[in-house]
C-alpha positions as CSV (number, residue, x, y, z in Angstrom):
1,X,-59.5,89.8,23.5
2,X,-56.3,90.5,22.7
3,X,-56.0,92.1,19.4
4,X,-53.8,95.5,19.3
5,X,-51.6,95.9,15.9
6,X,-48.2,97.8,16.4
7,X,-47.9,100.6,13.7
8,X,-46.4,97.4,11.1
9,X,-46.5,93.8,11.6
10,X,-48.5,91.2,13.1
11,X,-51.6,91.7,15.9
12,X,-51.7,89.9,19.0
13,X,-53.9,86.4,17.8
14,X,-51.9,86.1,14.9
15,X,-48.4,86.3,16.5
16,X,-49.8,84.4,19.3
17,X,-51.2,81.6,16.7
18,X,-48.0,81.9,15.0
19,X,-46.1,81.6,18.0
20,X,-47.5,77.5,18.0
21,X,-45.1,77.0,15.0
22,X,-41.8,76.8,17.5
23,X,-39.2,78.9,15.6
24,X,-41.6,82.0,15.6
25,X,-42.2,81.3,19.1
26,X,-38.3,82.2,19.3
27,X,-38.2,84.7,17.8
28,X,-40.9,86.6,19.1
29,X,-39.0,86.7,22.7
30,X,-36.3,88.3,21.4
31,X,-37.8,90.6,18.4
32,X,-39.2,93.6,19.7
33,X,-42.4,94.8,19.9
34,X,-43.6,90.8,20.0
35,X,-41.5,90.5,22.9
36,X,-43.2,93.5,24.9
37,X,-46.4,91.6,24.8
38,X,-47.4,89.4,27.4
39,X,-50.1,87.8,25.7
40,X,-47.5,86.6,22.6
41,X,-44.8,86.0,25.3
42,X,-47.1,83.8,27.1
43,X,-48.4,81.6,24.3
44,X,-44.4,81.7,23.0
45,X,-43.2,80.1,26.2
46,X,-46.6,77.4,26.3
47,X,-45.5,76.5,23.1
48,X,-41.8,76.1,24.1
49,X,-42.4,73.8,27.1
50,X,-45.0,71.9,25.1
51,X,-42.3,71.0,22.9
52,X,-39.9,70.3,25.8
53,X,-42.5,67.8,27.1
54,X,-43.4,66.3,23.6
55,X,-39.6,65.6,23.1
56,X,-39.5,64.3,27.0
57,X,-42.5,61.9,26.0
58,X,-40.7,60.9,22.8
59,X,-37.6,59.4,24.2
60,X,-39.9,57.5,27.0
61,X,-41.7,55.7,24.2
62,X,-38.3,55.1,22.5
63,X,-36.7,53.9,25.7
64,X,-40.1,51.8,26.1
65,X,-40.2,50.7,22.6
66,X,-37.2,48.2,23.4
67,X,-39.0,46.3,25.9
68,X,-40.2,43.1,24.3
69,X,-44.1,42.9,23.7
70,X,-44.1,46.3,25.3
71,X,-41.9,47.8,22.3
72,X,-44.9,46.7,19.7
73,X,-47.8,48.4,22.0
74,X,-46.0,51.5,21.9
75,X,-45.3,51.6,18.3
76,X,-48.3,50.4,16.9
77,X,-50.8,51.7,19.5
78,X,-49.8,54.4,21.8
79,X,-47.4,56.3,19.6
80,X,-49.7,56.9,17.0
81,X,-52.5,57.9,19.7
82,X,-50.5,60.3,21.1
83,X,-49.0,61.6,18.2
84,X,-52.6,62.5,17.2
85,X,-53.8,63.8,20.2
86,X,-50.7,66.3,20.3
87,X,-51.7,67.4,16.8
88,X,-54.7,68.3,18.1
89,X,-53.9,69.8,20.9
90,X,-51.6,71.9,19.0
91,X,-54.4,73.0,16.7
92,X,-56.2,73.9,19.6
93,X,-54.2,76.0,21.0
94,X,-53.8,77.9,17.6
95,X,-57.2,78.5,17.3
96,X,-57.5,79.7,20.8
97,X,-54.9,82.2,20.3
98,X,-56.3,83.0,17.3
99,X,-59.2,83.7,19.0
100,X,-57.6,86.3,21.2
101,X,-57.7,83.7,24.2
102,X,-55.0,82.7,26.7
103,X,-55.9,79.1,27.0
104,X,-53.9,77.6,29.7
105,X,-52.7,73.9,30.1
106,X,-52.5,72.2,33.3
107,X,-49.1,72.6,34.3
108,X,-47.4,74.1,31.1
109,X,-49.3,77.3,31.4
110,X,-48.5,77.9,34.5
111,X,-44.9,77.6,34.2
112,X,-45.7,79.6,30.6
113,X,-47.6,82.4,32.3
114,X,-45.2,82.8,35.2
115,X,-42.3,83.1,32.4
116,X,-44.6,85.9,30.9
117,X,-44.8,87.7,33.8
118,X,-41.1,87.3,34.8
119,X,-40.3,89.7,31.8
């Protein structure tokens, strides 16, 4: 469990909870002592290339949504579905790096602990 609190500021879950809200995420690679940390650095850089493939997704489903018929399953159907299931997800992963736990997603956290090594 990671858990240690620098002499002021923010412990490990909660920076790494707070990391999940994108801006923070940024700034806690380049502030130090957040930056230091591989456990914030780590669920920093998940969060990051979550967002990269949430925005990726998004302009496949716009691209899609012009499509005749096609257009009206996305809208009505699959976007709210997956716009759902990423809220979700993204509470999720809060909670599990609230909890002091470096939950890992398929491919993203890999690419997010290999980042958090690389430092």
């Amino acid at each position: 469990m990671a858990t240690s609190a620098p002499a002021a500021g923010l412990t490990d879950n909660v920076a790494g909870l707070l990391a999940y809200l994108f801006i923070p995420a940024i700034l806690f690679l380049v502030i130090e002592p957040y930056n230091k940390r591989r456990f914030i650095r780590f669920h920093s850089f998940q969060c990051i290339f979550l967002a990269v493939a949430g925005f990726v997704l998004g302009i496949g489903m716009s691209i899609l949504w012009h499509i005749p018929f096609l257009g009206w399953l996305v809208l009505f159907l699959l976007w709210p579905l997956i716009s759902l299931a990423e809220l979700i997800l993204w509470l999720f992963l809060m909670y599990q790096a609230y909890l002091g736990k470096m939950f890992k997603l398929p491919v993203i956290g890999d690419m997010a602990e290999k980042q958090a090594d690389a430092m």
